[in-house]
C-alpha positions in Angstrom: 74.9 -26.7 -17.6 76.3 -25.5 -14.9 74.9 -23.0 -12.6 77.4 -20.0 -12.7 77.5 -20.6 -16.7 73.2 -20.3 -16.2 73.5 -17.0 -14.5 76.4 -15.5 -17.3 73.5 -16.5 -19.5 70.4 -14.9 -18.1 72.6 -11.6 -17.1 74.1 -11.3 -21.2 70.4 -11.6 -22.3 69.3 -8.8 -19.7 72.1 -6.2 -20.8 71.2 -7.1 -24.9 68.1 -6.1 -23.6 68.4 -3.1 -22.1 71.2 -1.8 -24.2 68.6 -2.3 -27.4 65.7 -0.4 -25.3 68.6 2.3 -24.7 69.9 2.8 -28.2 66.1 3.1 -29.7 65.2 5.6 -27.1 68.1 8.1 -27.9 66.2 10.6 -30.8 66.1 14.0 -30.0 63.4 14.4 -32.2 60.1 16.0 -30.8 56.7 14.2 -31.9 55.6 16.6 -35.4 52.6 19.0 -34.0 48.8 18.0 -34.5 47.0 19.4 -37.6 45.1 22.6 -37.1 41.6 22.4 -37.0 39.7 23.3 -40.3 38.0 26.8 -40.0 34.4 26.7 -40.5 32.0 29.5 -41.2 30.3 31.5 -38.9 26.7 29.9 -40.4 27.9 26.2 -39.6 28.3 27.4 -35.9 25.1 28.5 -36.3 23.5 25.7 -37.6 24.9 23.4 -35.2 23.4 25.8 -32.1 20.3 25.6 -33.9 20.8 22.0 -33.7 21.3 21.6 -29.8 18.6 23.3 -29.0 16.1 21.5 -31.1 17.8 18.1 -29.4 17.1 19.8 -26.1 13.8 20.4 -27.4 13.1 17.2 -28.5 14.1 15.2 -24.9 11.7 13.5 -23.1 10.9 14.5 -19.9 8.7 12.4 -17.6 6.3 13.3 -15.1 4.8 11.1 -12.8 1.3 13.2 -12.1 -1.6 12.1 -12.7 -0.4 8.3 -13.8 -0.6 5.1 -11.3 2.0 3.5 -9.2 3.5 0.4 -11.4 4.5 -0.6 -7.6 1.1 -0.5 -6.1 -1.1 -3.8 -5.9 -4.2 -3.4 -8.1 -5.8 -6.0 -6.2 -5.8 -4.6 -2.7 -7.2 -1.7 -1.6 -6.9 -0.3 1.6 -10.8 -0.4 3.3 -12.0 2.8 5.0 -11.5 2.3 8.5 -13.5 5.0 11.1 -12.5 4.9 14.9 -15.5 2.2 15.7 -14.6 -0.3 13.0 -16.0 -1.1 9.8 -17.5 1.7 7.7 -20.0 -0.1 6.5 -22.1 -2.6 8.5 -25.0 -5.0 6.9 -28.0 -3.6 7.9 -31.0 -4.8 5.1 -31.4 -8.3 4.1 -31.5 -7.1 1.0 -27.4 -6.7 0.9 -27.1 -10.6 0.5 -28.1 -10.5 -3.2 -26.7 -9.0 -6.1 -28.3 -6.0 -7.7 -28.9 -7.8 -10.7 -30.7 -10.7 -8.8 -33.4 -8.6 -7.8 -36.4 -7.2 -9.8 -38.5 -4.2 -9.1 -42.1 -5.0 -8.9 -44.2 -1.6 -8.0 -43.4 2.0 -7.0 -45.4 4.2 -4.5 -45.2 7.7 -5.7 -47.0 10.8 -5.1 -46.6 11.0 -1.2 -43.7 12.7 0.4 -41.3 9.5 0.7 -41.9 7.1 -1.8 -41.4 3.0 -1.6 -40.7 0.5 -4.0 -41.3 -3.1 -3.8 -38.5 -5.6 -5.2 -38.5 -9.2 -5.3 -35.3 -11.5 -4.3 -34.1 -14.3 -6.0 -36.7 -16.6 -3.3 -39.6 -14.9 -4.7 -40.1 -12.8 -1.6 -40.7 -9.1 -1.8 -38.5 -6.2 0.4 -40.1 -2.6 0.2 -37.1 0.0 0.2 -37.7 3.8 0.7 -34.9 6.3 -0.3 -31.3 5.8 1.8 -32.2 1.8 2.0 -28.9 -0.1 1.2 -29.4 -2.4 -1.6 -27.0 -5.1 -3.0 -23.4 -6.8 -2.3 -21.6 -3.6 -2.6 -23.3 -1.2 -0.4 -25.4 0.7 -2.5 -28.1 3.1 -1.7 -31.4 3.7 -3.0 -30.7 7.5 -4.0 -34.0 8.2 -6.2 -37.4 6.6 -6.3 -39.1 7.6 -9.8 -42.8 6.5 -11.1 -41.1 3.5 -12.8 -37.6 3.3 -11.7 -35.3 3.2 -9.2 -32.0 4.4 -9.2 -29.0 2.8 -6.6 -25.5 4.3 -6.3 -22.4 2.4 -5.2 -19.8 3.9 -4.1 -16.5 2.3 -4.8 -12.6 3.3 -5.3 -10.9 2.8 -8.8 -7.2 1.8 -9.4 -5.8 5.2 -8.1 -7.4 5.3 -4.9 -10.0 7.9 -5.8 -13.7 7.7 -5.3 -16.1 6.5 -7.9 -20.1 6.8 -7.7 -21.5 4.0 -10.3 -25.4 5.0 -10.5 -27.4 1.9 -11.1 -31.2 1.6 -13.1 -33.3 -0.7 -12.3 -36.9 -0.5 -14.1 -40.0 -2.2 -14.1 -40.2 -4.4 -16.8 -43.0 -3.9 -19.3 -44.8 -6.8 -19.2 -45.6 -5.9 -15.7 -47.2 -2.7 -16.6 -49.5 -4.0 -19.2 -50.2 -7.7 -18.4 -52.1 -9.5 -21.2 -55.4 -10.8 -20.5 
């Protein structure tokens, strides 16, 4: 084929085109209007007021108070810092053990600042006297009673607030009576 007889071609195709776009696009005819709406009752409207409001009711709203950071590490807490350095410094021997490593043996009462004797896991004994730090986690000897002594530790929970944990430790009661 020739190219002049290509281009007759491809410019007949373009006027059927056009001149079949042109004769379908001729109507005078306006699109028929939409259906009205179907009248309700005045009680539908109300029910479906009704209805929004108790959706509206119903929502969820959330509030963050009181609940934990999902962001904040569990595992690290900040450590109270004063200007000097550490707030708490080891200052008893008896802050290398455990609290449940050591065992009271005897309790001075009746004078104005009663003692207590406990034994550490070598077998030697530590006398302790009210405010005495005791154990791993910095507790303090808060009350000396005729057979107990009572330790709180002070610690932090998971939201950062302060938390006293109050420790018994009694004689046990084969010490008291000891069988012959």
């Amino acid at each position: 084929m020739a190219p002049k007889r290509k281009w007759t071609w491809i410019w007949l195709a373009a006027f059927l085109a056009s001149m079949a776009l042109l004769c379908d696009c001729g109507s005078d005819r306006p699109p028929p209007p939409p259906p009205p709406p179907p009248k309700q009752p005045v009680q539908a409207k109300v029910a479906e007021l009704d209805l929004a409001a108790e959706a509206a009711a119903d929502s969820f709203i959330y509030t963050p108070v009181g609940k934990r950071d999902p962001f904040k590490s569990q595992y690290r807490m900040p450590k109270a810092r004063t200007e000097t350095g550490p707030s708490e410094v080891i200052t008893s021997p008896l802050q290398q053990f455990e609290i449940d490593q050591l065992k009271l043996i005897a309790v001075v009462s009746g004078i104005s600042q009663p003692r207590a004797m406990v034994e550490g896991p070598g077998g030697k004994g530590y006398t302790v006297k009210i405010g005495t730090r005791i154990g791993k986690n910095f507790g303090k000897v808060v009350k000396i009673k005729s057979s107990e002594l009572i330790i709180a530790e002070d610690y932090r929970d998971w939201n950062g607030r302060k938390v006293t944990n109050y420790i018994h430790m009694e004689i046990k009661k084969e010490q008291l009576n000891p069988q012959p």
